[in-house]
C-alpha positions as CSV (number, residue, x, y, z in Angstrom):
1,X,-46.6,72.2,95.4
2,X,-49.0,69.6,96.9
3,X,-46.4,68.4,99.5
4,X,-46.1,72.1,100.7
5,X,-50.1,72.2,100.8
6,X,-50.3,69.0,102.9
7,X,-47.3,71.0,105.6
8,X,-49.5,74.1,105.6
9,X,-52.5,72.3,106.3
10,X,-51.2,70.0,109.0
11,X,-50.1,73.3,110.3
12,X,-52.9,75.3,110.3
13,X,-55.0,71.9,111.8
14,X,-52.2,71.6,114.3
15,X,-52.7,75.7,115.3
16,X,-56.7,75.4,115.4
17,X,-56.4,72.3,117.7
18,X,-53.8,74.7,119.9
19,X,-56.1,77.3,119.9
20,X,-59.0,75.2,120.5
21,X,-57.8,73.5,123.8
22,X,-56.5,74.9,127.1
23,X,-53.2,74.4,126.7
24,X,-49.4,76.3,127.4
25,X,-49.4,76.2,124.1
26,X,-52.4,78.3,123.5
27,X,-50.6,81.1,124.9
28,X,-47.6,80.8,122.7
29,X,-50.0,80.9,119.5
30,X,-51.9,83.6,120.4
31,X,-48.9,86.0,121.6
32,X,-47.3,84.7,118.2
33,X,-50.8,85.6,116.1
34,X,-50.6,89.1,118.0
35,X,-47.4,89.5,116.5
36,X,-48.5,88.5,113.2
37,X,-50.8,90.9,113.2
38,X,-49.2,94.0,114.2
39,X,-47.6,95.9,111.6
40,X,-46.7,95.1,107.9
41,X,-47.1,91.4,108.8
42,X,-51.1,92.1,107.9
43,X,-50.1,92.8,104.4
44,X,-47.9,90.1,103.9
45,X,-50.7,88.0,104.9
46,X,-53.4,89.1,102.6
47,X,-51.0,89.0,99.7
48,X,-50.6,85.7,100.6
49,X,-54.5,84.7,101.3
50,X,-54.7,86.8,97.4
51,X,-52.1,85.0,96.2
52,X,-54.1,81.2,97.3
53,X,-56.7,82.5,95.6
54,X,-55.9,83.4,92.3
55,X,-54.1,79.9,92.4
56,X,-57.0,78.1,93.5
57,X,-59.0,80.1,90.6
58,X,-56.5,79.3,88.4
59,X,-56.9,75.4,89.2
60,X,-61.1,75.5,89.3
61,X,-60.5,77.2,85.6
62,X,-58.1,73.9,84.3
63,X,-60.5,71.8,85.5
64,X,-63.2,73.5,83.4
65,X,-61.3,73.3,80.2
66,X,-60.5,70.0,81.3
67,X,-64.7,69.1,81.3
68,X,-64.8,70.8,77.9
69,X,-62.1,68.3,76.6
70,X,-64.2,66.0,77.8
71,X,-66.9,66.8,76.1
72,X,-65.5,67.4,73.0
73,X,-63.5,64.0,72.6
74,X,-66.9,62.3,74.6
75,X,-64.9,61.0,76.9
76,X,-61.4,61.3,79.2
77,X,-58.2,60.6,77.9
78,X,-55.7,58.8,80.8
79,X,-53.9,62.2,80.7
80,X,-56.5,64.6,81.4
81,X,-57.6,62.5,84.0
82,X,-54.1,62.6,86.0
83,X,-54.8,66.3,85.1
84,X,-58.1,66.5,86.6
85,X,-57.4,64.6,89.3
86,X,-54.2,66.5,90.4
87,X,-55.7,70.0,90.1
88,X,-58.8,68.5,92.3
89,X,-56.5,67.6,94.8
90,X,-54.9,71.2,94.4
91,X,-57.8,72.8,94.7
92,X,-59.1,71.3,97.5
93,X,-55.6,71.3,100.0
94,X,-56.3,75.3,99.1
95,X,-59.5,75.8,100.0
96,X,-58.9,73.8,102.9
97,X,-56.0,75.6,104.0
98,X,-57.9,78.7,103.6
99,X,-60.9,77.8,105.6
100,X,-58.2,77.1,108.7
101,X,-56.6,80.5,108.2
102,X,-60.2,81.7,108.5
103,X,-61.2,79.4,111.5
104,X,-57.9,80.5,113.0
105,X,-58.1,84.1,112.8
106,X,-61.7,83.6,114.0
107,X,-60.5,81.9,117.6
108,X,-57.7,84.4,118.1
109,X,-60.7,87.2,117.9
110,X,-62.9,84.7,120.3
111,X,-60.2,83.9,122.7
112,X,-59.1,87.7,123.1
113,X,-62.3,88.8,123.6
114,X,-63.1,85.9,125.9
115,X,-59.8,86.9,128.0
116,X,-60.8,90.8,128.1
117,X,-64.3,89.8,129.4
118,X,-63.0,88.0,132.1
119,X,-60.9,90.6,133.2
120,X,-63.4,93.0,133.3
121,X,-65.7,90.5,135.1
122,X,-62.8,89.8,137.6
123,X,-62.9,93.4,138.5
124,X,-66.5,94.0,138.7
125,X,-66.4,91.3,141.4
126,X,-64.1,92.7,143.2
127,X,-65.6,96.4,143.1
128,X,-68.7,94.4,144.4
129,X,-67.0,92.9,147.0
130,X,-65.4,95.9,147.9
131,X,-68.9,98.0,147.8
132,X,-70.5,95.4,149.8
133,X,-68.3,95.6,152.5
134,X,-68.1,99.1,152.8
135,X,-71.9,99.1,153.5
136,X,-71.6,96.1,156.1
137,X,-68.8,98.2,157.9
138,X,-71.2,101.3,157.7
139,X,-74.2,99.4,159.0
């Protein structure tokens, strides 16, 4: 499971730094986020954000019986610390990869709103232009 953490999160850091830059490839993830959000796609991808959850609840809970075994036998056994260790690093590729699903779903927002105000900007200039001319020609 911790391989196919580390692929999501180079993923998901390889999307954000798409997303982030001016690219041709910025245009490619966002027409392929619009897509993931239209329809029953938005579903699948809050089972699956529910899903990282419980499992990241699920590892922050083994490590707390993990302290308690600690404190009962006053100290860690070689075993529970491979245990601790590898549900750490579980826990942490999660919350990671969740934070970029967030920070990713964030930009899409940004970068569609950013694209509709410049529209909207791009025609205001030109009704200006097209107002201020009329009352040159008038004059």
């Amino acid at each position: 499971m911790i391989q196919l953490l580390f692929t999501v999160l180079a993923v998901e850091a390889a999307a954000t730094a798409g997303l982030l830059f001016n690219t041709p490839l910025r245009k490619l993830l966002v027409l392929g986020l619009d897509r993931l959000k239209r329809g029953r796609s938005t579903v699948m991808v809050k089972t699956l954000a529910a899903t990282a959850v419980v499992v990241l609840a699920s590892s922050i809970y083994s490590m707390a019986e993990i302290r308690l075994r600690f404190a009962e036998l006053g100290g860690p056994t070689p075993t529970d610390q491979i245990l601790m260790s590898r549900h750490l690093l579980e826990a942490s590729l999660l919350g990671y990869s969740l934070f970029l699903a967030l920070i990713i779903d964030r930009l899409h927002l940004y970068i569609g709103e950013l694209h509709g105000l410049r529209n909207s900007m791009k025609a205001v200039t030109k009704q200006n232009r097209v107002i201020g001319t009329a009352k040159t020609g008038s004059s």
